[in-house]
PDB file with SEQRES, HELIX, SHEET and CRYST1 records, atoms N, CA, C and O in Angstrom:
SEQRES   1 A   77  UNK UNK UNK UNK UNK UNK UNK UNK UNK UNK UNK UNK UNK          
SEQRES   2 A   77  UNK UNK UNK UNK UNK UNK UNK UNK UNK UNK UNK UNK UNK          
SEQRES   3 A   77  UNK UNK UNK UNK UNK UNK UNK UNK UNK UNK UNK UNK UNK          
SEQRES   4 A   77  UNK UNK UNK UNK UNK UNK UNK UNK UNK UNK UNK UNK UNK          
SEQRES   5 A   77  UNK UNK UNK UNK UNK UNK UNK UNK UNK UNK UNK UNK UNK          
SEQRES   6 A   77  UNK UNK UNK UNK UNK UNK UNK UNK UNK UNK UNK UNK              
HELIX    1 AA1 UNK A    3  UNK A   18  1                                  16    
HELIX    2 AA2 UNK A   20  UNK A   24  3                                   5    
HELIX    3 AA3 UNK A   25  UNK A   28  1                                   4    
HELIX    4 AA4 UNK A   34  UNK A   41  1                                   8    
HELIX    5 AA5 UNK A   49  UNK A   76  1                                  28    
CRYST1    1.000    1.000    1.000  90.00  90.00  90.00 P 1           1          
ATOM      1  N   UNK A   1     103.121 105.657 120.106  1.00  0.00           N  
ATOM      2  CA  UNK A   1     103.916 106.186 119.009  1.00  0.00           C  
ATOM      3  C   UNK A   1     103.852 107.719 119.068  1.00  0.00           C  
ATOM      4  O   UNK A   1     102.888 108.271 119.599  1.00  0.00           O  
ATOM      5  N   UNK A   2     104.850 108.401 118.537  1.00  0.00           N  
ATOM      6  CA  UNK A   2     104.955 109.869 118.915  1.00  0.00           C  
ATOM      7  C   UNK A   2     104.114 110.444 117.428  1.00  0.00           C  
ATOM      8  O   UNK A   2     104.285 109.922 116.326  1.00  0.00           O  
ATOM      9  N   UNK A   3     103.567 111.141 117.585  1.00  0.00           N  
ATOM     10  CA  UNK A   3     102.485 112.063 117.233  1.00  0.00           C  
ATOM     11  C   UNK A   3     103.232 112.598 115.775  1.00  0.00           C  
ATOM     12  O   UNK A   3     102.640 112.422 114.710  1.00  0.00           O  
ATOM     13  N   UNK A   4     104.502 113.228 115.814  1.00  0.00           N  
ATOM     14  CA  UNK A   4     105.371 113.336 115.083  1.00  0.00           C  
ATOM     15  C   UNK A   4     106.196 112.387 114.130  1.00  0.00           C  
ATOM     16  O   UNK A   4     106.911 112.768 113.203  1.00  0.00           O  
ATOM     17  N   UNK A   5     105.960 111.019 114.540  1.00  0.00           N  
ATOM     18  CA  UNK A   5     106.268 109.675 113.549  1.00  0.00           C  
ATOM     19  C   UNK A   5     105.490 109.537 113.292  1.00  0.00           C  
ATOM     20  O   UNK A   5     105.556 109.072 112.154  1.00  0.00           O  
ATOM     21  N   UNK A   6     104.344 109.643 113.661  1.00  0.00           N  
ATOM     22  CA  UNK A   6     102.753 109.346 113.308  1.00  0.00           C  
ATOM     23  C   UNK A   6     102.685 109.643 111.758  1.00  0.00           C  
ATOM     24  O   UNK A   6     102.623 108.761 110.903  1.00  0.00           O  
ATOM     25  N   UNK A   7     102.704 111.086 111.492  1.00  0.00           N  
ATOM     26  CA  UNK A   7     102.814 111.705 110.629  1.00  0.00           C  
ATOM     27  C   UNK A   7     104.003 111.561 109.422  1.00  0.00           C  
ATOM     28  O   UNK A   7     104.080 111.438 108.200  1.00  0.00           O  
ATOM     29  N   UNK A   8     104.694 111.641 110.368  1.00  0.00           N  
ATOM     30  CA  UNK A   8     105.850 111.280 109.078  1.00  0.00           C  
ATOM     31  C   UNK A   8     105.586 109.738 108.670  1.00  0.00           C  
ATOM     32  O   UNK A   8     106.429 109.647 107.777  1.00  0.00           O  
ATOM     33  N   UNK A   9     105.051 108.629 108.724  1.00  0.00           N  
ATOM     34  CA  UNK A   9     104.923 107.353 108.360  1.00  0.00           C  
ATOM     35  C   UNK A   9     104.024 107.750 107.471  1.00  0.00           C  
ATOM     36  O   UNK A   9     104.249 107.873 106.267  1.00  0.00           O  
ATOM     37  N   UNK A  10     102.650 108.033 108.201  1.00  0.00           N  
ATOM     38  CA  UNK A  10     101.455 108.678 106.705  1.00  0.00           C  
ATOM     39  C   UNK A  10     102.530 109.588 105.765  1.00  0.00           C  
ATOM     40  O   UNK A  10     102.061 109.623 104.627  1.00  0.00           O  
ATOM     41  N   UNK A  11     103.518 110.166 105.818  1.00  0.00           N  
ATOM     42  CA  UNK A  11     103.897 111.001 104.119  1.00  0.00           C  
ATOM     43  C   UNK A  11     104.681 109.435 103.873  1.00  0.00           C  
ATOM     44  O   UNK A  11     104.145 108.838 102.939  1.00  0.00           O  
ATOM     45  N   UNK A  12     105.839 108.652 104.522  1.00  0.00           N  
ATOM     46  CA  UNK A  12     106.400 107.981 104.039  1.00  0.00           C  
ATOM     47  C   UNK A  12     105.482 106.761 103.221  1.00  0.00           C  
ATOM     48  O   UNK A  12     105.747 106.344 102.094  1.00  0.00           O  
ATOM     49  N   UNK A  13     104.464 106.353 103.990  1.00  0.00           N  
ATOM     50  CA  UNK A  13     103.518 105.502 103.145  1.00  0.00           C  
ATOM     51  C   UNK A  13     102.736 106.033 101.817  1.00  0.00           C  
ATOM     52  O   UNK A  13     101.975 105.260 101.234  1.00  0.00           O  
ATOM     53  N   UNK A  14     102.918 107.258 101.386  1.00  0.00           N  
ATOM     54  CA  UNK A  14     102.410 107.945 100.381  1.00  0.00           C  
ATOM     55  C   UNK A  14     103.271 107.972  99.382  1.00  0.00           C  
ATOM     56  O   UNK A  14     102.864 107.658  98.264  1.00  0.00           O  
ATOM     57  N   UNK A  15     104.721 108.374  99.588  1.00  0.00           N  
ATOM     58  CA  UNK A  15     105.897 108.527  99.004  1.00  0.00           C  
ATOM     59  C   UNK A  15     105.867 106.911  98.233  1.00  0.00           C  
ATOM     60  O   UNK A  15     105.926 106.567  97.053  1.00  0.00           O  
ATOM     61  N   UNK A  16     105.724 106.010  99.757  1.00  0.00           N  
ATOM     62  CA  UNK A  16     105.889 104.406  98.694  1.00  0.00           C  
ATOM     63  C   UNK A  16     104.713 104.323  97.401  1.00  0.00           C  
ATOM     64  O   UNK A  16     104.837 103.804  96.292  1.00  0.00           O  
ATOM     65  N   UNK A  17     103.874 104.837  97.833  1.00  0.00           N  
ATOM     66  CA  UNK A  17     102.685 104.714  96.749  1.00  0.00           C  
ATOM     67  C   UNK A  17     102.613 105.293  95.390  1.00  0.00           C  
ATOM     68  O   UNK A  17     102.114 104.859  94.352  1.00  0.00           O  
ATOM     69  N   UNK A  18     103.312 106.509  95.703  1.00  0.00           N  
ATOM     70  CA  UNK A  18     103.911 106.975  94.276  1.00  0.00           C  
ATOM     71  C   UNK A  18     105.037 106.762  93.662  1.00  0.00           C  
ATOM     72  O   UNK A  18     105.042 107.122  92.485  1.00  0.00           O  
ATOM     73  N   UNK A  19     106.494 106.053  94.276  1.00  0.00           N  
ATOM     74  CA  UNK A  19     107.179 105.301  93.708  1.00  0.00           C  
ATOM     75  C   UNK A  19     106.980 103.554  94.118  1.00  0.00           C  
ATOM     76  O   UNK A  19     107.853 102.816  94.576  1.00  0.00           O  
ATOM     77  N   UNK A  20     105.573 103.208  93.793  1.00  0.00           N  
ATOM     78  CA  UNK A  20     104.942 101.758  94.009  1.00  0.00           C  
ATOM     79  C   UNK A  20     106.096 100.889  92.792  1.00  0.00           C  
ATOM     80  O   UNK A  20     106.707  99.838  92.982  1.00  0.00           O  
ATOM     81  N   UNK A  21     106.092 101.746  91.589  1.00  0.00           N  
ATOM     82  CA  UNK A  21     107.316 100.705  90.221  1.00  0.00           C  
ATOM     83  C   UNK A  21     108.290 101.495  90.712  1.00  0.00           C  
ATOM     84  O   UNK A  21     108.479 102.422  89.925  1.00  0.00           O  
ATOM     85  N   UNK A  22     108.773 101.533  91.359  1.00  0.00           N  
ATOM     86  CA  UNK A  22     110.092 102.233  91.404  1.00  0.00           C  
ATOM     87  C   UNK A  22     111.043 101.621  92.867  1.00  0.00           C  
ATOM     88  O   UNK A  22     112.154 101.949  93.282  1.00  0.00           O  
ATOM     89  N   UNK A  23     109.924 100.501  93.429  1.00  0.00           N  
ATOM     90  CA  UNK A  23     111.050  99.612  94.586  1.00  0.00           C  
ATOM     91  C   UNK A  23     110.045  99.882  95.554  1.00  0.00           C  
ATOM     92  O   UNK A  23     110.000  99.024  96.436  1.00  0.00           O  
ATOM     93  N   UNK A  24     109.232 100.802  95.663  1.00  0.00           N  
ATOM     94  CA  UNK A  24     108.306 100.860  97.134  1.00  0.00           C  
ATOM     95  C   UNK A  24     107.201  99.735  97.075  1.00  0.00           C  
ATOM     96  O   UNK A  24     106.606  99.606  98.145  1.00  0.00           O  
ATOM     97  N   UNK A  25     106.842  98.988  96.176  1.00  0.00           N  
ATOM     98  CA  UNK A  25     105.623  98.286  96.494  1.00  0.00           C  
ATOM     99  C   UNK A  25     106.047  97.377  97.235  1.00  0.00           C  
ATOM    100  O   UNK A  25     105.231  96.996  98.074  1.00  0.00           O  
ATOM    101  N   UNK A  26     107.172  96.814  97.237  1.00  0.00           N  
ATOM    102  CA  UNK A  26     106.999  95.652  98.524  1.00  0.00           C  
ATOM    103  C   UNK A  26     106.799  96.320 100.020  1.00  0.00           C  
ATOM    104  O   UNK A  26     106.494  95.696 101.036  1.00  0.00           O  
ATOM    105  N   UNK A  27     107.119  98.180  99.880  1.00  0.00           N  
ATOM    106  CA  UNK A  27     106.770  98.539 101.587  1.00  0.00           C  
ATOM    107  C   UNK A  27     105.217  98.583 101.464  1.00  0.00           C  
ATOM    108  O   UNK A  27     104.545  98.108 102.380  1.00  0.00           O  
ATOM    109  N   UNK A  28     104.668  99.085 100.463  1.00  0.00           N  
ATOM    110  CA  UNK A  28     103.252  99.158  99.540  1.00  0.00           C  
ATOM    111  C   UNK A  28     102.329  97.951 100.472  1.00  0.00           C  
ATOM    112  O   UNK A  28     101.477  98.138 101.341  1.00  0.00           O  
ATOM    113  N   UNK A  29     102.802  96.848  99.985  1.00  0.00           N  
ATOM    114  CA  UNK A  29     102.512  95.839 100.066  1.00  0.00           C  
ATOM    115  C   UNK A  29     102.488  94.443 101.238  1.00  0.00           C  
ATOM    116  O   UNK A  29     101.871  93.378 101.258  1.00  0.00           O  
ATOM    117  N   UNK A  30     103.486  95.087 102.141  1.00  0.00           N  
ATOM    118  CA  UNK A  30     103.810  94.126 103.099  1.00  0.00           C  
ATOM    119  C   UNK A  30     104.188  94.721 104.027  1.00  0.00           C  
ATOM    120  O   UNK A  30     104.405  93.940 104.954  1.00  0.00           O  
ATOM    121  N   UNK A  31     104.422  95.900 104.318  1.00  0.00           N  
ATOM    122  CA  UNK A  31     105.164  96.786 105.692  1.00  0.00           C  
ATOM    123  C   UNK A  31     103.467  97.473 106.229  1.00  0.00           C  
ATOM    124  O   UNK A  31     102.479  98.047 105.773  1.00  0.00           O  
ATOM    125  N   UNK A  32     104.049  96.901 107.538  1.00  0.00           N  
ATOM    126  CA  UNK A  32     102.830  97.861 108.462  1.00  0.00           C  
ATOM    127  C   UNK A  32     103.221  98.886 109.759  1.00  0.00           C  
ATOM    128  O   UNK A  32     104.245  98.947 110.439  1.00  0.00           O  
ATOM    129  N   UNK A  33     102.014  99.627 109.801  1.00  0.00           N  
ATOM    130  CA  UNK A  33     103.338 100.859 110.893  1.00  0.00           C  
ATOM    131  C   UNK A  33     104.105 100.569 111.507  1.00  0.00           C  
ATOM    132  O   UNK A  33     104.951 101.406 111.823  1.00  0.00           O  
ATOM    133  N   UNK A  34     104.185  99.256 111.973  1.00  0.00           N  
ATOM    134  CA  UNK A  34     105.682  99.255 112.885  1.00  0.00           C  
ATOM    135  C   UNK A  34     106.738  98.906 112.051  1.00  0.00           C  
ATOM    136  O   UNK A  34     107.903  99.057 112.421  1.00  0.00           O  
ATOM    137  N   UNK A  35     106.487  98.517 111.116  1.00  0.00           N  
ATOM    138  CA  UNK A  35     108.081  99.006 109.956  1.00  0.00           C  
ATOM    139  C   UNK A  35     108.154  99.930 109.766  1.00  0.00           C  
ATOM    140  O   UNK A  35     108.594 100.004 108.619  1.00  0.00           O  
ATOM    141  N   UNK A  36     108.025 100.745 110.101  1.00  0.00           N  
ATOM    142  CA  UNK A  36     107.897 102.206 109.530  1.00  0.00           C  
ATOM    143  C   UNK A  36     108.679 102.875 110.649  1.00  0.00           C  
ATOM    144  O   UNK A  36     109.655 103.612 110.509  1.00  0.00           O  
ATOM    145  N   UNK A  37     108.069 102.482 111.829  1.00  0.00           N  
ATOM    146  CA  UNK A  37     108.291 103.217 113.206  1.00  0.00           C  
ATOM    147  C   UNK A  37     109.625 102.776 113.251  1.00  0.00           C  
ATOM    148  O   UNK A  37     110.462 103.475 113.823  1.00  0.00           O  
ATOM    149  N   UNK A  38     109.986 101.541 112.642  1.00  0.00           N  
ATOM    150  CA  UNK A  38     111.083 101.297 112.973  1.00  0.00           C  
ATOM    151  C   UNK A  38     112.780 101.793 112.171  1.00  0.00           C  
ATOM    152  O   UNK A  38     113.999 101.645 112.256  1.00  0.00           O  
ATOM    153  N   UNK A  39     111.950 102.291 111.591  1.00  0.00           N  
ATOM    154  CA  UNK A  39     112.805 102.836 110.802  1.00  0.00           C  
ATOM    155  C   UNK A  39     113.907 104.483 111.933  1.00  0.00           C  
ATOM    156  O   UNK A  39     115.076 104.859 112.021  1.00  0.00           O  
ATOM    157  N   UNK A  40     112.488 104.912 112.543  1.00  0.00           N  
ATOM    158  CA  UNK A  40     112.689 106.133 113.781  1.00  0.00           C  
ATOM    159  C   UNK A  40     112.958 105.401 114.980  1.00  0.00           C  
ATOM    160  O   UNK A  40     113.404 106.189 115.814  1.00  0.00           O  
ATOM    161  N   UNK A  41     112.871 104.078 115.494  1.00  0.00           N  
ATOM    162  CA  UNK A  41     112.907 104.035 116.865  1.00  0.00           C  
ATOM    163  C   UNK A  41     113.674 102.470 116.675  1.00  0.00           C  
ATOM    164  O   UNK A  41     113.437 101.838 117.704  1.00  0.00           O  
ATOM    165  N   UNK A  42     114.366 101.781 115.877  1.00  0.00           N  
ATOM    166  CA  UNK A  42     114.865 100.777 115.927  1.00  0.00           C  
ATOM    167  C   UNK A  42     116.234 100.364 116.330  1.00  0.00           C  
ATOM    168  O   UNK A  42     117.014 101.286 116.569  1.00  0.00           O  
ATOM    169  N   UNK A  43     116.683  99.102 116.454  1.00  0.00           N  
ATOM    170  CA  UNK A  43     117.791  99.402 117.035  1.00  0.00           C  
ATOM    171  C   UNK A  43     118.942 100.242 116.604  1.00  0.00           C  
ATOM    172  O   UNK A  43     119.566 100.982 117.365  1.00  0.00           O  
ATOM    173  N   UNK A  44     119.197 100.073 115.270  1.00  0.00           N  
ATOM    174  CA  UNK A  44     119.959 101.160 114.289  1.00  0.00           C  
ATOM    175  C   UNK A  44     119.763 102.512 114.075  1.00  0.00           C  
ATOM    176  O   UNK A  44     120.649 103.273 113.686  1.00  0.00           O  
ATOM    177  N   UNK A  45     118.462 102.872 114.355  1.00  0.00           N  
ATOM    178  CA  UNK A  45     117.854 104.139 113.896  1.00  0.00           C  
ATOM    179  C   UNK A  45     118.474 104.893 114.738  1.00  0.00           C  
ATOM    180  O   UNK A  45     118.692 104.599 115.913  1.00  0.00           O  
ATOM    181  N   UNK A  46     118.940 106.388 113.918  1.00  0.00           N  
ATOM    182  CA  UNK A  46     119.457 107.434 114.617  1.00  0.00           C  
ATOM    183  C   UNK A  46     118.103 108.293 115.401  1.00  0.00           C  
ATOM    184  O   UNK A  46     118.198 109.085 116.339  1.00  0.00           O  
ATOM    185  N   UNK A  47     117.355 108.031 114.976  1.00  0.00           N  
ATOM    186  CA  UNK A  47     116.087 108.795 115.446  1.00  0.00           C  
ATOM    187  C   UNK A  47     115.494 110.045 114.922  1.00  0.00           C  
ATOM    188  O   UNK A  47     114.409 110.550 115.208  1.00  0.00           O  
ATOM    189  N   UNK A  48     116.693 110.575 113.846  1.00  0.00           N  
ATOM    190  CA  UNK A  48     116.320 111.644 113.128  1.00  0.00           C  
ATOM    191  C   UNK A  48     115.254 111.151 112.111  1.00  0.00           C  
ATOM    192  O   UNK A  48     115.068 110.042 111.612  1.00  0.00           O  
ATOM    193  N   UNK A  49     114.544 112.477 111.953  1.00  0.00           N  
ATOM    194  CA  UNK A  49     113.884 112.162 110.867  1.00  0.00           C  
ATOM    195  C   UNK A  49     114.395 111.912 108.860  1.00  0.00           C  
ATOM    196  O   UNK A  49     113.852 111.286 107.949  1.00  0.00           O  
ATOM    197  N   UNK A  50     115.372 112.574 108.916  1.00  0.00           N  
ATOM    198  CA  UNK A  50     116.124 112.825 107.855  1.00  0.00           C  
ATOM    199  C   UNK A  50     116.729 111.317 107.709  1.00  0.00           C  
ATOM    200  O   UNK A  50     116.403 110.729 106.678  1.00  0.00           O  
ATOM    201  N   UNK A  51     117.509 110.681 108.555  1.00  0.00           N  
ATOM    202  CA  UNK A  51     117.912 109.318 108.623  1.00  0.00           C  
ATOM    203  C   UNK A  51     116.703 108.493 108.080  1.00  0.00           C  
ATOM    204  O   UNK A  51     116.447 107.924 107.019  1.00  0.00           O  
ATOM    205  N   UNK A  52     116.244 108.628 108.953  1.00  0.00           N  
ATOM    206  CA  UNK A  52     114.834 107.659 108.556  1.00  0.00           C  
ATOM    207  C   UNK A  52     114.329 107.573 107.226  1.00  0.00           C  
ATOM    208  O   UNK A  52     114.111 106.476 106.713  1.00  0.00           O  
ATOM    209  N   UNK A  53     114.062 108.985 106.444  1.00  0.00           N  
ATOM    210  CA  UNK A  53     113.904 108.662 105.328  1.00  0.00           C  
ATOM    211  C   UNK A  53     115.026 108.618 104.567  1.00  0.00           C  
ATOM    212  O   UNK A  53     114.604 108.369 103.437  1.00  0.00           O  
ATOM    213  N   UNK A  54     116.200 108.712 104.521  1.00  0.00           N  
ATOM    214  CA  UNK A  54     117.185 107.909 103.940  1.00  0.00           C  
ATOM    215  C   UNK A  54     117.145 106.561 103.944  1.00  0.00           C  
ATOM    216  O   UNK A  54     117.211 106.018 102.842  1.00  0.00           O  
ATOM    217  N   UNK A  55     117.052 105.878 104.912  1.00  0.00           N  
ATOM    218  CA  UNK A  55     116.963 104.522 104.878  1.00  0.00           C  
ATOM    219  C   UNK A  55     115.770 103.910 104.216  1.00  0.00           C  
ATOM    220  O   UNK A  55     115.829 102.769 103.759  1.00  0.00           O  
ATOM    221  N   UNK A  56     114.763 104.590 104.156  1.00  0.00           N  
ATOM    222  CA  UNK A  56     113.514 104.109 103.444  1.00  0.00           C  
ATOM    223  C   UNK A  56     113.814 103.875 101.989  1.00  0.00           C  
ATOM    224  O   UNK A  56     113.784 102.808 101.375  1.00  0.00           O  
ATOM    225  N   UNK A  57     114.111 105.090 101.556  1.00  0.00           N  
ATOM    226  CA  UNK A  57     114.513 105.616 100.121  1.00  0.00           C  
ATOM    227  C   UNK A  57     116.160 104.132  99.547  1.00  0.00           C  
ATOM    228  O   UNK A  57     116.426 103.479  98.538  1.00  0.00           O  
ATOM    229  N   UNK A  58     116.752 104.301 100.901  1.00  0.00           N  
ATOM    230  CA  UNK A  58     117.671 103.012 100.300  1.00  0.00           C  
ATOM    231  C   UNK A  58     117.480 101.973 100.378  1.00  0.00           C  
ATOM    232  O   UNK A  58     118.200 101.134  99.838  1.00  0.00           O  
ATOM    233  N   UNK A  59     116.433 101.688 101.087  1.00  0.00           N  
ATOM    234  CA  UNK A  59     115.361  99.859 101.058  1.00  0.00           C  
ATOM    235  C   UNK A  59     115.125  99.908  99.744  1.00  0.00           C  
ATOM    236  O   UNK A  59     115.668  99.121  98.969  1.00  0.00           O  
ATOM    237  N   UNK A  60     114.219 100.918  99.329  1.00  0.00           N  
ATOM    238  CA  UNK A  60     113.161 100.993  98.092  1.00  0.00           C  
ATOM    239  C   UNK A  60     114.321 100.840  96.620  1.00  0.00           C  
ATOM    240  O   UNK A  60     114.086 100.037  95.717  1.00  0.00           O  
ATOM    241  N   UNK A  61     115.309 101.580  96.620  1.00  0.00           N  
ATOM    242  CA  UNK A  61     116.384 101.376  95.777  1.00  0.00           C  
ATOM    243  C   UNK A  61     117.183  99.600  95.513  1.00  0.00           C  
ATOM    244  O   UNK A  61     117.591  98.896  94.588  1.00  0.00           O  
ATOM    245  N   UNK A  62     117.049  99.567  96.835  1.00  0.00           N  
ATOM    246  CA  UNK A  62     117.740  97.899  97.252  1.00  0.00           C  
ATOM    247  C   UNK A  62     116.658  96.862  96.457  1.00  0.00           C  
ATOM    248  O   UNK A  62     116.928  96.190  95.462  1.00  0.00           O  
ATOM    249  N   UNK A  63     115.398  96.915  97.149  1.00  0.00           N  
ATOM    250  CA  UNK A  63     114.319  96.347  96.096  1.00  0.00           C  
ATOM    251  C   UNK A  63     113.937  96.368  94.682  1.00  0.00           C  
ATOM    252  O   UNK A  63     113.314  95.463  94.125  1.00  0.00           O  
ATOM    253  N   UNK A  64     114.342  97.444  94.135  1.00  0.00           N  
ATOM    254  CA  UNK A  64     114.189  98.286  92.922  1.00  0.00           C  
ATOM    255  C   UNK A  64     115.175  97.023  92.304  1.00  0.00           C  
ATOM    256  O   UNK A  64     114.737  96.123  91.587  1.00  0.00           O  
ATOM    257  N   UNK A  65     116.427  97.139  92.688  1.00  0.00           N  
ATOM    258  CA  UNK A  65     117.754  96.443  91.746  1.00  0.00           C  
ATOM    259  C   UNK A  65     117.415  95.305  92.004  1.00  0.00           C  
ATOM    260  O   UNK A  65     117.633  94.399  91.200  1.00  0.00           O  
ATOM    261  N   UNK A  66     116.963  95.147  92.876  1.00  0.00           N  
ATOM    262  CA  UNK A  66     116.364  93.126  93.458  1.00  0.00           C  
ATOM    263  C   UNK A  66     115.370  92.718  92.030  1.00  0.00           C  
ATOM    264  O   UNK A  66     115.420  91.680  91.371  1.00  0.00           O  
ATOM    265  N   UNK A  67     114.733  93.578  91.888  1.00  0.00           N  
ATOM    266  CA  UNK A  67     113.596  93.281  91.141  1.00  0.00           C  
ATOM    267  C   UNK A  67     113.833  93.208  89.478  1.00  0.00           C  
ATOM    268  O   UNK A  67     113.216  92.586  88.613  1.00  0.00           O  
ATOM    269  N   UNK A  68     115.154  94.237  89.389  1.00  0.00           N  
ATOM    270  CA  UNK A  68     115.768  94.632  87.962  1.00  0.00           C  
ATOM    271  C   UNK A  68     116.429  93.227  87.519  1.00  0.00           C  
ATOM    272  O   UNK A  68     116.351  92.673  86.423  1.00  0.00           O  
ATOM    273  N   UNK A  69     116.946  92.911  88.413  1.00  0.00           N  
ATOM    274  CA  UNK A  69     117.811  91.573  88.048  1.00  0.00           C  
ATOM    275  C   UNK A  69     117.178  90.570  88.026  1.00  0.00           C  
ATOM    276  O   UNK A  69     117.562  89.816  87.133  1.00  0.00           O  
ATOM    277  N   UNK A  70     115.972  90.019  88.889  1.00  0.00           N  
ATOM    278  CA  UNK A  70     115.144  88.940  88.622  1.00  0.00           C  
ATOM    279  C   UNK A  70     114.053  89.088  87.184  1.00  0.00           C  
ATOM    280  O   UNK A  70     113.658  88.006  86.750  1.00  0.00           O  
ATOM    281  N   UNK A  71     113.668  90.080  86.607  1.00  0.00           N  
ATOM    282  CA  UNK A  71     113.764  90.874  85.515  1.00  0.00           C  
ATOM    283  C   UNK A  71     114.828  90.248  84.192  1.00  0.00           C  
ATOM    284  O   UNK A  71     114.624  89.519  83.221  1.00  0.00           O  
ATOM    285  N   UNK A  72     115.777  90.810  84.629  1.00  0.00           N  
ATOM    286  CA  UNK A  72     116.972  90.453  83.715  1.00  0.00           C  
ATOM    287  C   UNK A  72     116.883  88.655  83.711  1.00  0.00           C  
ATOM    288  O   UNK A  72     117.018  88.145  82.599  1.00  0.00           O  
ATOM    289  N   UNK A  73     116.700  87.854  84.710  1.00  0.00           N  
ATOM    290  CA  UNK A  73     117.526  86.805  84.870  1.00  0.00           C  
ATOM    291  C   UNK A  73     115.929  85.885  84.507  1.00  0.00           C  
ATOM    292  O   UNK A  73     116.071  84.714  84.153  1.00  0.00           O  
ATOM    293  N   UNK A  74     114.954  86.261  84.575  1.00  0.00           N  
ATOM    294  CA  UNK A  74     113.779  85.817  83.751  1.00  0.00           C  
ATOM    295  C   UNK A  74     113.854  85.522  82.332  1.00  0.00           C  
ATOM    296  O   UNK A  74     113.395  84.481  81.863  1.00  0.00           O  
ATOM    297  N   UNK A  75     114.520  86.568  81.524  1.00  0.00           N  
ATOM    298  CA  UNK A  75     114.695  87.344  80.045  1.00  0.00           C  
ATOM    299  C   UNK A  75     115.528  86.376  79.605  1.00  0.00           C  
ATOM    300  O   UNK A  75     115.225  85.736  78.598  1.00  0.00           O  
ATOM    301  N   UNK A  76     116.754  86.116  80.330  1.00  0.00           N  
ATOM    302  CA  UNK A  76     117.716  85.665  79.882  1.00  0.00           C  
ATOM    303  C   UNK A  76     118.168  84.753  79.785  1.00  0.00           C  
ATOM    304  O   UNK A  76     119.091  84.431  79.037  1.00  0.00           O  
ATOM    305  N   UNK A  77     117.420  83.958  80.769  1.00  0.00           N  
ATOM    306  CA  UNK A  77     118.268  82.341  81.503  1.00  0.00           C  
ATOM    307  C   UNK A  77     116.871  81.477  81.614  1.00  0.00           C  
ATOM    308  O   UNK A  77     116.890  80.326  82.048  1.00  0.00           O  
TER     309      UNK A  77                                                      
END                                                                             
């Protein structure tokens, strides 16, 4: 793994930890460095770093509303 993803995974795994209620705990919780890596070196991945954490940030959002609605649909139904 490049020395430079290295690093950026340790801030991205930190980032999940402080938005843990906010959609990151399932990366929190179940992603290990090679989800991470894959985010930089996967088949989709542009390889930028900036990409990469876009896509993180729009998992964590994706989970977030996953979680809002099972939430809602607990409450309601």
């Amino acid at each position: 793994m490049n020395i430079n993803i290295k690093a950026e995974i340790e801030s991205m795994k930190q980032w999940c930890l402080d938005n843990y209620d906010n959609g990151a705990d399932t990366m929190v919780e179940c992603w290990e460095d090679e989800d991470y890596e894959d985010l930089f070196t996967g088949e989709y991945a542009s390889g930028k770093i900036a990409d990469a954490w876009d896509t993180l940030k729009k998992i964590a959002s994706i989970y977030e509303d996953r979680q809002a609605d099972a939430k809602y649909y607990r409450e309601y139904y």
